[in-house]
N, CA, C and O atoms as CSV, one atom per row, in Angstrom:
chain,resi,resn,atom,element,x,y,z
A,1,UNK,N,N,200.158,223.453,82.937
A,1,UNK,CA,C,199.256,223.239,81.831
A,1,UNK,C,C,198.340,224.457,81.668
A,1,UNK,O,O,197.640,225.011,82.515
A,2,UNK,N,N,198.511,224.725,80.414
A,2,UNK,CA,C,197.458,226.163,80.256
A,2,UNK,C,C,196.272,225.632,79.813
A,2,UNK,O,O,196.254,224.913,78.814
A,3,UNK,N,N,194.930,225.990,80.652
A,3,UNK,CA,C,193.828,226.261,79.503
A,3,UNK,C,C,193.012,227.013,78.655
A,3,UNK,O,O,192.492,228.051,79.065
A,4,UNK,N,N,192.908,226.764,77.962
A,4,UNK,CA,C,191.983,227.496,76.787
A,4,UNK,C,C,190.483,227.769,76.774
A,4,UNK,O,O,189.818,226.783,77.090
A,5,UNK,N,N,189.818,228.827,76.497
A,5,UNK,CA,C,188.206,228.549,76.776
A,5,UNK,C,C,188.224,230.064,76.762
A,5,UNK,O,O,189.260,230.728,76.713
A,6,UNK,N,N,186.823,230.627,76.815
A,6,UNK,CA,C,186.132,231.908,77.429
A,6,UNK,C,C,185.622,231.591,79.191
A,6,UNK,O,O,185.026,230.719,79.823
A,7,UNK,N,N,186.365,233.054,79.466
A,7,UNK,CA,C,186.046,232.836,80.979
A,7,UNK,C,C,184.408,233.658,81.308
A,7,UNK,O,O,183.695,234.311,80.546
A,8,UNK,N,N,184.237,233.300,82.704
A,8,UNK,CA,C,182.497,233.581,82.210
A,8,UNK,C,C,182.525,235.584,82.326
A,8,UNK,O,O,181.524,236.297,82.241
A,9,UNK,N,N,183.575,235.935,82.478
A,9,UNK,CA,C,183.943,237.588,82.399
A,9,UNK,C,C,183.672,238.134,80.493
A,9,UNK,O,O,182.917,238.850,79.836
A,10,UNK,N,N,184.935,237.162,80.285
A,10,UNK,CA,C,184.523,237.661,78.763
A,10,UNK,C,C,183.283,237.369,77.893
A,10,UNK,O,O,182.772,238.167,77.108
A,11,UNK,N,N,182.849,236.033,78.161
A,11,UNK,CA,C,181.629,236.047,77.810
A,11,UNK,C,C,180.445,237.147,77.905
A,11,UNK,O,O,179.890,237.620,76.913
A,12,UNK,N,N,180.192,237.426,79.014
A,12,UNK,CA,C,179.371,238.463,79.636
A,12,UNK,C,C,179.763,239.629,78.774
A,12,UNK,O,O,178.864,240.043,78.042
A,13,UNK,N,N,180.844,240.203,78.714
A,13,UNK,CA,C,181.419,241.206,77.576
A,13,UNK,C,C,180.866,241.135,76.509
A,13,UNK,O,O,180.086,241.999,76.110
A,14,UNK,N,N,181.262,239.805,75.689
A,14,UNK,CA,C,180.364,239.875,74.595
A,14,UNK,C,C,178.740,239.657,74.486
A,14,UNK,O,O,178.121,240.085,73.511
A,15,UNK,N,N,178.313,239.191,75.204
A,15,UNK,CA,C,176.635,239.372,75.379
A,15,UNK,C,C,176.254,240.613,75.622
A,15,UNK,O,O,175.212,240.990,75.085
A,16,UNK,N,N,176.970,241.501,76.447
A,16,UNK,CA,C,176.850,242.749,76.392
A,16,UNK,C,C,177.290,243.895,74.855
A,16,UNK,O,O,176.718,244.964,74.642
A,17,UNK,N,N,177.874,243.588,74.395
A,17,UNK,CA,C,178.093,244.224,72.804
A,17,UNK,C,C,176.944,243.429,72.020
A,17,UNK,O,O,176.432,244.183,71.194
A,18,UNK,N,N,176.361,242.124,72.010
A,18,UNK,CA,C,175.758,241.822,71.138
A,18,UNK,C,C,174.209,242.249,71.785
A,18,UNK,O,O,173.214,241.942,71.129
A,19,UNK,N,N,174.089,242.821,72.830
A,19,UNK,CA,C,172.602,243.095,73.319
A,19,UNK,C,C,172.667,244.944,72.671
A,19,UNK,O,O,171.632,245.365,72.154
A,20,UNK,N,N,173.788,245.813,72.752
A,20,UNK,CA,C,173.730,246.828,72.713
A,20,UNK,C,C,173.374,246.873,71.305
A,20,UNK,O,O,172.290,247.350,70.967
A,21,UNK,N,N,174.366,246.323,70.286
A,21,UNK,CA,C,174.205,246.374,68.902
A,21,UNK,C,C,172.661,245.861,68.340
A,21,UNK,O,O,172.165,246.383,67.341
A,22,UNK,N,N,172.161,245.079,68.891
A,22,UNK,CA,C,170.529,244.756,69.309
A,22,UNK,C,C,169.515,245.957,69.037
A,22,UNK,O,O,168.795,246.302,68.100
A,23,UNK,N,N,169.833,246.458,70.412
A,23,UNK,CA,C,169.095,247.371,71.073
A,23,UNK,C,C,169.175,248.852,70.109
A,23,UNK,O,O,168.368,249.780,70.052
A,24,UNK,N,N,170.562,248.637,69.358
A,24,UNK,CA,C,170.540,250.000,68.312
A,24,UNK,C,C,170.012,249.571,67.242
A,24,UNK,O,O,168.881,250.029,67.077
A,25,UNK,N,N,170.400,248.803,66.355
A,25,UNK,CA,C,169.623,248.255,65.233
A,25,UNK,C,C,168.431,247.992,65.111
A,25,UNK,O,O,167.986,248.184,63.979
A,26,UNK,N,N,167.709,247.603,65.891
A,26,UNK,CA,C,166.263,246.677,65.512
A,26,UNK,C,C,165.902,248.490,65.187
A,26,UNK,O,O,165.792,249.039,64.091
A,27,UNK,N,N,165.770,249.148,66.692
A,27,UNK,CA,C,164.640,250.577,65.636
A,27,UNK,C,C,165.197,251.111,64.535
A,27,UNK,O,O,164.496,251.780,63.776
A,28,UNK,N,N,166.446,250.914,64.297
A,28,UNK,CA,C,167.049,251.446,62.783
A,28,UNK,C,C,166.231,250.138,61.922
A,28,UNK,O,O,165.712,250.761,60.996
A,29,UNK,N,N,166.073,249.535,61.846
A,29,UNK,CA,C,165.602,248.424,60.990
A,29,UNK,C,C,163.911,248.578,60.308
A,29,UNK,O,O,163.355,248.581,59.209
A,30,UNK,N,N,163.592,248.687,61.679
A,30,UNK,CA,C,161.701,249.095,62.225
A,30,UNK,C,C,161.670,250.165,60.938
A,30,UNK,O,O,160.922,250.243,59.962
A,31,UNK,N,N,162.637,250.827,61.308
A,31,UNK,CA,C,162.404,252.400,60.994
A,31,UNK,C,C,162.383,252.274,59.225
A,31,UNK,O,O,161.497,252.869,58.611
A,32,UNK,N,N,163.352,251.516,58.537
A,32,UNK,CA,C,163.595,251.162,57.388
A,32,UNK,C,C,162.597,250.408,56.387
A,32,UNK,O,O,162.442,250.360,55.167
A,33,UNK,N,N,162.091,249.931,57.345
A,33,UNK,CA,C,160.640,248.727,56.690
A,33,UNK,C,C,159.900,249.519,56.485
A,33,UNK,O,O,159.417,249.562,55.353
A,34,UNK,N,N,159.372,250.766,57.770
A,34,UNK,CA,C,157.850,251.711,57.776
A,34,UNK,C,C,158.488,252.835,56.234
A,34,UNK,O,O,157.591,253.112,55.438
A,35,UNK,N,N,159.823,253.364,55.917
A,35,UNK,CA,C,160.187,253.770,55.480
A,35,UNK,C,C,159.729,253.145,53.735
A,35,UNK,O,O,159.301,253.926,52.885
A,36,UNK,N,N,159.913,251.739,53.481
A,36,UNK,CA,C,159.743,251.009,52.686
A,36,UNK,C,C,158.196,251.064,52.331
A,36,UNK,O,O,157.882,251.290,51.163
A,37,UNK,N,N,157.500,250.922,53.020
A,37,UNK,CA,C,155.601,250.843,53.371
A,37,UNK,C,C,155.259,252.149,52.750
A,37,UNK,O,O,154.526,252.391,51.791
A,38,UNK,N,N,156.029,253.020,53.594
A,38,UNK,CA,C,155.270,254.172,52.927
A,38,UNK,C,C,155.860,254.435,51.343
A,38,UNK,O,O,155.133,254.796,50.418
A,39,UNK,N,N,157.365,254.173,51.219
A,39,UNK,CA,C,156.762,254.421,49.239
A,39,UNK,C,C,156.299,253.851,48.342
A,39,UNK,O,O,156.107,254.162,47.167
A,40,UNK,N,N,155.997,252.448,49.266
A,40,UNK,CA,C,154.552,251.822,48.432
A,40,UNK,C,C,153.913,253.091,48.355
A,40,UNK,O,O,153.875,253.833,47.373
A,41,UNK,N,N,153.151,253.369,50.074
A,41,UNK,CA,C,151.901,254.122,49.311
A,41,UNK,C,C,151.720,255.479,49.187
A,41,UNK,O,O,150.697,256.139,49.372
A,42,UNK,N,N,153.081,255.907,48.777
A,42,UNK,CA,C,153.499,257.212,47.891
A,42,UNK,C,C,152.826,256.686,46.375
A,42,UNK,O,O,151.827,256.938,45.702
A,43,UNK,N,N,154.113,255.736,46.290
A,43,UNK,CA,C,153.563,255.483,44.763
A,43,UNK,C,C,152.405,254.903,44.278
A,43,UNK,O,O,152.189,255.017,43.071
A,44,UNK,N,N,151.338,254.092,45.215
A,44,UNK,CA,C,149.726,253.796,44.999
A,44,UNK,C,C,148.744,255.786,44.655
A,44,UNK,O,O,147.984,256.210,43.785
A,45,UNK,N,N,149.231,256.238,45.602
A,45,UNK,CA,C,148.486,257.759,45.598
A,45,UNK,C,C,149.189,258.155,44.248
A,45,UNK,O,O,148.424,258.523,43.358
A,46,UNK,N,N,150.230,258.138,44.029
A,46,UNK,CA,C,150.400,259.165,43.108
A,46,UNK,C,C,150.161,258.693,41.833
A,46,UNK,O,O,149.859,259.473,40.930
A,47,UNK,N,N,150.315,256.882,41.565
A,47,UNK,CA,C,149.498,256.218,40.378
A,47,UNK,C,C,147.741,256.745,40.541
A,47,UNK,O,O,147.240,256.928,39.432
A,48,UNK,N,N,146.975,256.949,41.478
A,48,UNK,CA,C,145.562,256.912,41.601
A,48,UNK,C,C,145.554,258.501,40.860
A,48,UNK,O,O,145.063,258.727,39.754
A,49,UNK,N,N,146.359,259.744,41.937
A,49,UNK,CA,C,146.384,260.600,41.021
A,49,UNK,C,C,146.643,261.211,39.676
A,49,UNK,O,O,146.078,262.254,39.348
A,50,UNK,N,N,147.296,260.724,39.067
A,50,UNK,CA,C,147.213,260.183,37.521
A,50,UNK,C,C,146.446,259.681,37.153
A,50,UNK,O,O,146.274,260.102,36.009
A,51,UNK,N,N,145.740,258.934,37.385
A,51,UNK,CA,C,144.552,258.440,36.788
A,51,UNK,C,C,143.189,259.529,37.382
A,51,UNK,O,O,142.319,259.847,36.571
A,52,UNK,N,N,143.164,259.708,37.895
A,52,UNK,CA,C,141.789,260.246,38.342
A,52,UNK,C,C,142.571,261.705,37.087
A,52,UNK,O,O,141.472,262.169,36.783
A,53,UNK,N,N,143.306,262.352,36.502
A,53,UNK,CA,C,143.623,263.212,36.093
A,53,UNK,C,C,143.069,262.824,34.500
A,53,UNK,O,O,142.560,263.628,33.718
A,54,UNK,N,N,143.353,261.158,34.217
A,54,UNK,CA,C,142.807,260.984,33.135
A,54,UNK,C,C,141.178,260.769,33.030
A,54,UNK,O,O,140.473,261.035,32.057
A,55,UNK,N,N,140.829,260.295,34.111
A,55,UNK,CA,C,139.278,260.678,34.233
A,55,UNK,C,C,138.610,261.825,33.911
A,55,UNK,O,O,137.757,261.975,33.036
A,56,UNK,N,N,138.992,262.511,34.569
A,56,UNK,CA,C,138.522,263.910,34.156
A,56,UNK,C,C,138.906,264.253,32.597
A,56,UNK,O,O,138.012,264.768,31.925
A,57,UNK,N,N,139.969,264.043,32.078
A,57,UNK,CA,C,139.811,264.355,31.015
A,57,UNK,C,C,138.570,264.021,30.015
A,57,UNK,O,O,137.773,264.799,29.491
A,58,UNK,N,N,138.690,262.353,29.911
A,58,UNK,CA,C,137.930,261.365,29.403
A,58,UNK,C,C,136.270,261.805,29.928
A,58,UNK,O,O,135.277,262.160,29.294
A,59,UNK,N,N,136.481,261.632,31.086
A,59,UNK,CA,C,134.578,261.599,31.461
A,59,UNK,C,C,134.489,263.083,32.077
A,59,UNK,O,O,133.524,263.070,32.841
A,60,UNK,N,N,135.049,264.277,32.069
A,60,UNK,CA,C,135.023,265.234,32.940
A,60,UNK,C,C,134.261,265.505,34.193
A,60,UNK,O,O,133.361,266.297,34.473
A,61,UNK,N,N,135.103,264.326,35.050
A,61,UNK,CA,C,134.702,264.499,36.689
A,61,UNK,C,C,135.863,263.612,36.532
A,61,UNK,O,O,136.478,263.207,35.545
A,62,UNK,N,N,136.030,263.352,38.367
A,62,UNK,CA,C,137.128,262.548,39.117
A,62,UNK,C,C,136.260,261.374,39.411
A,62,UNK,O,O,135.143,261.713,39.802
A,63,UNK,N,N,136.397,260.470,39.357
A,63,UNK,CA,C,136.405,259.045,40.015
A,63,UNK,C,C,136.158,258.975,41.345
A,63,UNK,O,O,137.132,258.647,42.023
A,64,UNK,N,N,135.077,259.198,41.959
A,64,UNK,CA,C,135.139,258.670,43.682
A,64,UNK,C,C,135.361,257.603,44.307
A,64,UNK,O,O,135.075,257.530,45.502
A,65,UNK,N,N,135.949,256.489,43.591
A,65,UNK,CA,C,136.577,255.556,44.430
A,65,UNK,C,C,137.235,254.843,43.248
A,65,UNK,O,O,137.003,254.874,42.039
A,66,UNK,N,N,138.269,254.091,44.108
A,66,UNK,CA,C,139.408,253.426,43.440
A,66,UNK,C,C,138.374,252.469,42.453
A,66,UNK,O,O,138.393,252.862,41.286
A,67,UNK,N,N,137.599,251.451,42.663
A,67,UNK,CA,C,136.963,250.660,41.632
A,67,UNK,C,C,136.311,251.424,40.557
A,67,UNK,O,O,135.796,250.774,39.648
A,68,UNK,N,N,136.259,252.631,40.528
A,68,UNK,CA,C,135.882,253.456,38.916
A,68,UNK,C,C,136.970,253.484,38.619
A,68,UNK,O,O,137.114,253.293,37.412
A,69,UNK,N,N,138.231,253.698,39.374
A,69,UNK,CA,C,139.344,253.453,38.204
A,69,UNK,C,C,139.953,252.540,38.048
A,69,UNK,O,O,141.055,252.643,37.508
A,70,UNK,N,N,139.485,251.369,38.441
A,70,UNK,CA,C,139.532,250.198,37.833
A,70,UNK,C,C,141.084,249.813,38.621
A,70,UNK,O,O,141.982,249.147,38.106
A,71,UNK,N,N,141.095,250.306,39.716
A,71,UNK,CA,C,141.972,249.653,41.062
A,71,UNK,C,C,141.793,249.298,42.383
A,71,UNK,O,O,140.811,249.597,43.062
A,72,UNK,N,N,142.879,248.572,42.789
A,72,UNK,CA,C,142.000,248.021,43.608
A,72,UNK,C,C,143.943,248.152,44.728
A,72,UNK,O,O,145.037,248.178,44.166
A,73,UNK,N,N,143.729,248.203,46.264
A,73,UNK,CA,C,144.841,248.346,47.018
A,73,UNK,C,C,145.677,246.869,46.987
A,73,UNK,O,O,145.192,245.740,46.908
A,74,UNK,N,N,146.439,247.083,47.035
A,74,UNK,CA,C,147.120,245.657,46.937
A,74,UNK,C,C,147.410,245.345,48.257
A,74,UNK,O,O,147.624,246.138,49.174
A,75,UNK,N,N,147.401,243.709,48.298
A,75,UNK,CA,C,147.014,243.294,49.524
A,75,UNK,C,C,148.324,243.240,51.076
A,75,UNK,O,O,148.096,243.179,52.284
A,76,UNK,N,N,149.260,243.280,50.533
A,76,UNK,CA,C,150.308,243.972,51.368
A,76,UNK,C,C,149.948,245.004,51.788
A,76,UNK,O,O,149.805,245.126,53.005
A,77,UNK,N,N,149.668,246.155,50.850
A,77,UNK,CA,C,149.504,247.367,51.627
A,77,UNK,C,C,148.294,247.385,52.116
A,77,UNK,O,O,148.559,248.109,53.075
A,78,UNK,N,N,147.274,247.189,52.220
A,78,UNK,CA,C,145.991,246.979,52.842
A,78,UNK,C,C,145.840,246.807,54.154
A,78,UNK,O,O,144.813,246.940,54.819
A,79,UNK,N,N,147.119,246.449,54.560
A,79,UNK,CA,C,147.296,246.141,56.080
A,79,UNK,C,C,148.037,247.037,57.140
A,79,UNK,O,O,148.338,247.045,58.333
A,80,UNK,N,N,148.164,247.884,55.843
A,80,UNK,CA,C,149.519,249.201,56.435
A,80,UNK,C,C,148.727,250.386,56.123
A,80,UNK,O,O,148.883,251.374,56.840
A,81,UNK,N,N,148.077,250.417,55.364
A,81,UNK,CA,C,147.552,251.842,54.601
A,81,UNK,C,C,145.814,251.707,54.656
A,81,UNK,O,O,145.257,250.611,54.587
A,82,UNK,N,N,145.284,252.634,54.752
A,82,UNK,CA,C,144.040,252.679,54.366
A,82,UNK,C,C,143.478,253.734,53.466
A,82,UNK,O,O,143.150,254.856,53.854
A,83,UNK,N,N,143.399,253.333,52.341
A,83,UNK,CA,C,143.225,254.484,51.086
A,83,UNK,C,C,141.989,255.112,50.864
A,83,UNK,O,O,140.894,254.549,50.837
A,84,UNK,N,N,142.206,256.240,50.715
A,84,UNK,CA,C,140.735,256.693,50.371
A,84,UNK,C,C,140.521,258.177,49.715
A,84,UNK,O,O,141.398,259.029,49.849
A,85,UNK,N,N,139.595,258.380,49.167
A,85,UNK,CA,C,139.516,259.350,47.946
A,85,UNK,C,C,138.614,260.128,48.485
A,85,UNK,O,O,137.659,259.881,49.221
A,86,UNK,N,N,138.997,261.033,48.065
A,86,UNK,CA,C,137.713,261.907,48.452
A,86,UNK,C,C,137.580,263.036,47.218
A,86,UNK,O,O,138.604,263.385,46.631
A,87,UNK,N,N,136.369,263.552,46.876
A,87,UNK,CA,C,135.739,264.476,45.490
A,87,UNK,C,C,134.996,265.846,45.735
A,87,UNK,O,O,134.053,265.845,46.526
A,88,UNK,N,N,135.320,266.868,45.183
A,88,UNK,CA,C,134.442,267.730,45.562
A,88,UNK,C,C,134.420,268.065,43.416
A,88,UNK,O,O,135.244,268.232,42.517
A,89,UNK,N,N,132.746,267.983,43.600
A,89,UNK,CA,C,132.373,268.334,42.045
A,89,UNK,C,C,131.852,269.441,41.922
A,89,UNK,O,O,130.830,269.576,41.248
A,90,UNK,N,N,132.535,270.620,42.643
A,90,UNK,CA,C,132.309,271.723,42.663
A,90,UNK,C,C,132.857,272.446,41.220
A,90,UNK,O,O,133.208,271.963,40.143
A,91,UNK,N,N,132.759,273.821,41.720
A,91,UNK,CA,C,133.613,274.418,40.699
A,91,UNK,C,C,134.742,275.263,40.970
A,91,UNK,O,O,134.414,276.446,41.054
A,92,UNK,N,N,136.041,275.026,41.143
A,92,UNK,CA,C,136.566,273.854,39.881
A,92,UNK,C,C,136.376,272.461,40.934
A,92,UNK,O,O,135.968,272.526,42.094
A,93,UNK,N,N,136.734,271.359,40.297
A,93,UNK,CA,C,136.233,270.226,40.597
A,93,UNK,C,C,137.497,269.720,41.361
A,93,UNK,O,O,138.584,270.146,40.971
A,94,UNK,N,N,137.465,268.980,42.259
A,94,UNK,CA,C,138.751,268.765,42.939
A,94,UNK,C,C,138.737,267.618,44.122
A,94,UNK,O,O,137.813,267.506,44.927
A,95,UNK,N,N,139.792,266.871,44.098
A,95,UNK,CA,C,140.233,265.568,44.814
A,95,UNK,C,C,141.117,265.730,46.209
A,95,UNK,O,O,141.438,266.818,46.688
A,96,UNK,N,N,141.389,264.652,46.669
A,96,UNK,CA,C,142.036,264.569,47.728
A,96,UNK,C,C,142.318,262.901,47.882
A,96,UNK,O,O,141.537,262.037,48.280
A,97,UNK,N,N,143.240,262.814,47.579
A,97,UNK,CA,C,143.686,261.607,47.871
A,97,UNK,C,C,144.666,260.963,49.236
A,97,UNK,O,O,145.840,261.316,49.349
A,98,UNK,N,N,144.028,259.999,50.219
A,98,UNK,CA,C,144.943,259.641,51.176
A,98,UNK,C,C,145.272,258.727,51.816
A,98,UNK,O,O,144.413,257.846,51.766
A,99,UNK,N,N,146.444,258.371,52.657
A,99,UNK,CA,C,146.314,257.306,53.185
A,99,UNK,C,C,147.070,257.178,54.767
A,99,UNK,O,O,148.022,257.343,55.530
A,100,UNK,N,N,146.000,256.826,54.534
A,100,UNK,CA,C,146.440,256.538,56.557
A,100,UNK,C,C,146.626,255.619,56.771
A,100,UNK,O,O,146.038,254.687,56.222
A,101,UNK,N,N,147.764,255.438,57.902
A,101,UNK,CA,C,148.691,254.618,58.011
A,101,UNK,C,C,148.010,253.352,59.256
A,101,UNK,O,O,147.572,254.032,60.185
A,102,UNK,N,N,147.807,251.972,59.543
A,102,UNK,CA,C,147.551,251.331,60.185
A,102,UNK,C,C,148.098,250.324,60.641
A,102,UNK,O,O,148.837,249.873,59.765
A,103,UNK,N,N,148.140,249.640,61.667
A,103,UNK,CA,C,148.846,248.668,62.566
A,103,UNK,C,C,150.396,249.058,63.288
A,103,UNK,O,O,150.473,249.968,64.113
A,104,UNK,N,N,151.231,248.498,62.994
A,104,UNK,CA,C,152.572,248.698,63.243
A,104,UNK,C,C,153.037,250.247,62.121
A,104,UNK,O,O,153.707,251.101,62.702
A,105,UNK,N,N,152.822,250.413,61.231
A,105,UNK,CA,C,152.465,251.578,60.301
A,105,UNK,C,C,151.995,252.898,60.983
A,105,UNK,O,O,152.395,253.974,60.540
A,106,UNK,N,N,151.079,252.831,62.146
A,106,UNK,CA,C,150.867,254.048,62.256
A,106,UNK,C,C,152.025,254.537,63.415
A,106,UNK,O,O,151.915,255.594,64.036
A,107,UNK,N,N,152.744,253.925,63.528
A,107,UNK,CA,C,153.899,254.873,64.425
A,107,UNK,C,C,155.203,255.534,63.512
A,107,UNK,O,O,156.278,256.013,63.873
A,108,UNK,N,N,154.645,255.345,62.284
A,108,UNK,CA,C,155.760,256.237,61.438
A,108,UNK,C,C,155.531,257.317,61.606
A,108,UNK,O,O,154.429,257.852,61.732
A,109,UNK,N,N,156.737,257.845,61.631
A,109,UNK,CA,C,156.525,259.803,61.648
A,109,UNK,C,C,155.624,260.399,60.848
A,109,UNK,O,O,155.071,261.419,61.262
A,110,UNK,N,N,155.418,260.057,60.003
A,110,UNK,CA,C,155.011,260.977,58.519
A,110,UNK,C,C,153.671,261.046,58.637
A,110,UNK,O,O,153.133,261.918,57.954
A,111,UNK,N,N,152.733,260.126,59.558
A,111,UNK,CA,C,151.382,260.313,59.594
A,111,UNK,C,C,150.578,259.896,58.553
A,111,UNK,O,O,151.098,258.923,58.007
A,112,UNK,N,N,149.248,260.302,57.909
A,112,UNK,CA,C,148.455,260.737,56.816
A,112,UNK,C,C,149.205,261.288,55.861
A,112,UNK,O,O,149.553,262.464,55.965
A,113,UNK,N,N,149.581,260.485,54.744
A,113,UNK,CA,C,149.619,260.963,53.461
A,113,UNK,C,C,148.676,261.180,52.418
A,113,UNK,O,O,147.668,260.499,52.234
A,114,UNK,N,N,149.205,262.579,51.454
A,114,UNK,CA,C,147.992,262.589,50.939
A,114,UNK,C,C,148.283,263.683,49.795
A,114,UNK,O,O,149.075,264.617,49.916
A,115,UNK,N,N,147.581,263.426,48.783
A,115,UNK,CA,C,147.671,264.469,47.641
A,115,UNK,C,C,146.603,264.631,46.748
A,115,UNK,O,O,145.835,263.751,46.360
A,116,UNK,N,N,146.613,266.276,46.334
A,116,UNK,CA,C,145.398,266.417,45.490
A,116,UNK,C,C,145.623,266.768,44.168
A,116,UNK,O,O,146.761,266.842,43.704
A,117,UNK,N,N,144.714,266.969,43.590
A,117,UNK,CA,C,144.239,268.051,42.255
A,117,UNK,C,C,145.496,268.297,41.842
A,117,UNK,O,O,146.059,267.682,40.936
A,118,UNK,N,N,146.151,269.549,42.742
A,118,UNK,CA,C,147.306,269.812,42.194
A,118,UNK,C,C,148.218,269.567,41.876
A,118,UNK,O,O,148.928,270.178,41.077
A,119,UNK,N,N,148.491,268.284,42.614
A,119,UNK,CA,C,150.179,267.899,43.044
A,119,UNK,C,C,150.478,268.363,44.265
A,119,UNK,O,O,151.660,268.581,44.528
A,120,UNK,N,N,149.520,268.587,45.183
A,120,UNK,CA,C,150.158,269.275,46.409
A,120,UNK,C,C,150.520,267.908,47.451
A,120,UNK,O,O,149.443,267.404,47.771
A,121,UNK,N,N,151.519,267.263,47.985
A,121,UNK,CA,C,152.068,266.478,48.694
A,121,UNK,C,C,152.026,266.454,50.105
A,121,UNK,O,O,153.233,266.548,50.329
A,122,UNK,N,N,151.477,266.392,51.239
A,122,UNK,CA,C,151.119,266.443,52.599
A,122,UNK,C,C,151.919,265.086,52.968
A,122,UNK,O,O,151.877,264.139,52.183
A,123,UNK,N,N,152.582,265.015,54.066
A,123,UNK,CA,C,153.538,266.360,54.852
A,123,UNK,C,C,154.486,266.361,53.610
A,123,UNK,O,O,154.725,265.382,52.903
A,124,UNK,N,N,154.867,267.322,53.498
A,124,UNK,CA,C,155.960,267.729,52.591
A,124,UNK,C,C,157.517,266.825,52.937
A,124,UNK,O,O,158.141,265.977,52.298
A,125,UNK,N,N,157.691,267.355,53.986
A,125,UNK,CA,C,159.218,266.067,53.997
A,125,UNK,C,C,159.036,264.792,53.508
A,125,UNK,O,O,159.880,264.166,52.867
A,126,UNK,N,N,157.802,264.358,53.845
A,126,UNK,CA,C,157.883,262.854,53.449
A,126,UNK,C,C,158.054,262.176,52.140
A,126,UNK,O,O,158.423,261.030,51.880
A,127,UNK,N,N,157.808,262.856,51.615
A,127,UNK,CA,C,157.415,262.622,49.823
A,127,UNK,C,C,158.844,262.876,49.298
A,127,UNK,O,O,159.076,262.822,48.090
């Protein structure tokens, strides 16, 4: 009489492929979400910078904080990002927009994002 079943050899085999495939995926995964987070807040900075561009037109100065331009961080990212503006009303007049990354967020590579006046993009790969 033959029997049929997993012996406790092969089993172990496959717990072992399903721990490895585990162990590779989850930080590919991690990595994909922080990836996701941050072009939220690519695209929060680079909506703020557009607007602070129409500020100046309109009122000629920049906006020192998001509630003059009539925004506000959305509450997902609020927990990942911490936004913040910064103004110099010098001459010429000029911004800095950024965001730093918080909680599980700050172990992304990319660090502090951030852009000004110009369009200049910090760190450059990331953007």
């Amino acid at each position: 009489m033959r029997q049929t079943g997993l012996t406790l050899i092969e089993l172990m085999i496959v717990l072992g492929i399903v721990a490895i495939i585990v162990a590779i995926g989850t930080p590919m995964y991690t990595d994909q979400i922080r990836q996701g987070h941050r072009a939220s807040a690519r695209s929060i900075l680079l909506d703020v910078a557009a607007r602070q561009r129409q500020a100046m037109i309109e009122q000629r100065t920049y906006a020192s904080s998001l509630s003059e331009l009539g925004l506000s961080v959305p509450a997902d990212l609020a927990t990942r990002y911490a936004l913040a503006v910064s103004v110099t009303n010098g001459t010429p007049p000029a911004f800095v927009l950024s965001a730093t990354p918080l909680g599980s967020q700050a172990s992304d590579r990319c660090g502090v994002l951030s852009v000004d006046q110009s369009g200049q993009r910090l760190p450059a790969g990331c953007w």
